[in-house]
Legacy VTK file of the C-alpha trace (Angstrom):
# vtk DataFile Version 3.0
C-alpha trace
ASCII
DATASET POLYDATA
POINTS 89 float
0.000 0.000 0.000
3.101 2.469 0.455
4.101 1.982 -2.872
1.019 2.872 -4.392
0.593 6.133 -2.153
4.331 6.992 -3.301
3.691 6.173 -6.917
0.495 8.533 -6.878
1.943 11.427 -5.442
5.097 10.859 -8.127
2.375 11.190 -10.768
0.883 14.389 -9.357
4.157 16.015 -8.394
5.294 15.244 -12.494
2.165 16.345 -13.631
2.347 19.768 -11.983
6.216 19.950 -13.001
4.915 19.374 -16.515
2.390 21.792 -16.470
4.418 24.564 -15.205
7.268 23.700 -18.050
4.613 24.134 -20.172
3.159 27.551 -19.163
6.524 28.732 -18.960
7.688 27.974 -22.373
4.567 29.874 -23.662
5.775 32.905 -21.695
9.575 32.441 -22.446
9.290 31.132 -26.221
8.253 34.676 -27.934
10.851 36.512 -25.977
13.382 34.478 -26.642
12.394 34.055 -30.393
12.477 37.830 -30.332
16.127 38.327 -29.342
17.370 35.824 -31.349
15.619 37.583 -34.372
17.230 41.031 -33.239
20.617 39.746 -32.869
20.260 37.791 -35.950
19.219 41.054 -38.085
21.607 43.322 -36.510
24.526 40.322 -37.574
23.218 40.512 -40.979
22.974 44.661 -41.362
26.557 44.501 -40.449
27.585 41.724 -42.530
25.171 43.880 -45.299
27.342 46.981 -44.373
31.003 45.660 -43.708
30.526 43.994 -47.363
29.216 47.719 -48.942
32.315 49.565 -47.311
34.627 46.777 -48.874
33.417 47.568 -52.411
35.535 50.105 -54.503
32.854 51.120 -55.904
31.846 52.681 -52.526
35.203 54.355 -51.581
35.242 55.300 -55.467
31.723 57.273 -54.917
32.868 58.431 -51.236
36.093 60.096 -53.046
34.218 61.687 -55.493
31.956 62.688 -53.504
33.866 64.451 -51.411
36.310 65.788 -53.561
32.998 67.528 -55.355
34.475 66.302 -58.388
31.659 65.481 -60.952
29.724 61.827 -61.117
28.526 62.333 -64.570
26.365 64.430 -66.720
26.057 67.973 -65.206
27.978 67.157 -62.425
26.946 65.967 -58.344
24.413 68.803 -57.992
22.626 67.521 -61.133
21.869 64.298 -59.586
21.347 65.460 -56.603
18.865 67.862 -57.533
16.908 68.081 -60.825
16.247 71.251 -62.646
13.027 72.349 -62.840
11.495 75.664 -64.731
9.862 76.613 -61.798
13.201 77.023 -59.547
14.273 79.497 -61.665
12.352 81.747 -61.694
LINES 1 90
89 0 1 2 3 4 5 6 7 8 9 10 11 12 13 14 15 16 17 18 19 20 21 22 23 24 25 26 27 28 29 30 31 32 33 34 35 36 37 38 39 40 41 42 43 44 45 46 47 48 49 50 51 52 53 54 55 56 57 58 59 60 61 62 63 64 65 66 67 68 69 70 71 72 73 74 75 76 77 78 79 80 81 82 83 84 85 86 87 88
C-alpha cells in the first residue's frame, strides 16, 4: 500500500512539473524568439554593411563625392537635384 501512495503522489508532483514547463515555455518562447531575431538582423545589417564599405565602388563614390568632383552628366548637384522651370524663376 506504500508503494502505491508513493507512486500517486510521483504522478501528481510530475504532472504539476509538466504543467508549469509548459506555461513557462509559452511565456519564455516569444521573448526568446524575439532576441534571437534582433541579434540575428543586426549580424546581418553589419555583414550587409562591412561587405558595402569593402566595395571600390563605394570608396570610389565616397572620393568623389567628397572631392565635389563630378559623377557624370552635369555634375553631383545635377543628380542630386533636378532642374526644374519653376526654380528658376
Amino acid at each position: 500500500m506504500p508503494a502505491l501512495v508513493l507512486v500517486s503522489v510521483l504522478a501528481v508532483v510530475s504532472s504539476l512539473l509538466e504543467s508549469a514547463s509548459t506555461a513557462s515555455t509559452g511565456v519564455l518562447e516569444p521573448k526568446v524568439q524575439r532576441v534571437a531575431t534582433e541579434r540575428y538582423l543586426s549580424l546581418v545589417a553589419r555583414v550587409e554593411m562591412d561587405a558595402a564599405i569593402e566595395d571600390d565602388a563605394f570608396h570610389k563614390l565616397m572620393r568623389t563625392r567628397r572631392s565635389g568632383a563630378p559623377t557624370g552628366p552635369g555634375g553631383w548637384w545635377a543628380t542630386a537635384r533636378p532642374w526644374s522651370p519653376r526654380r528658376s524663376r
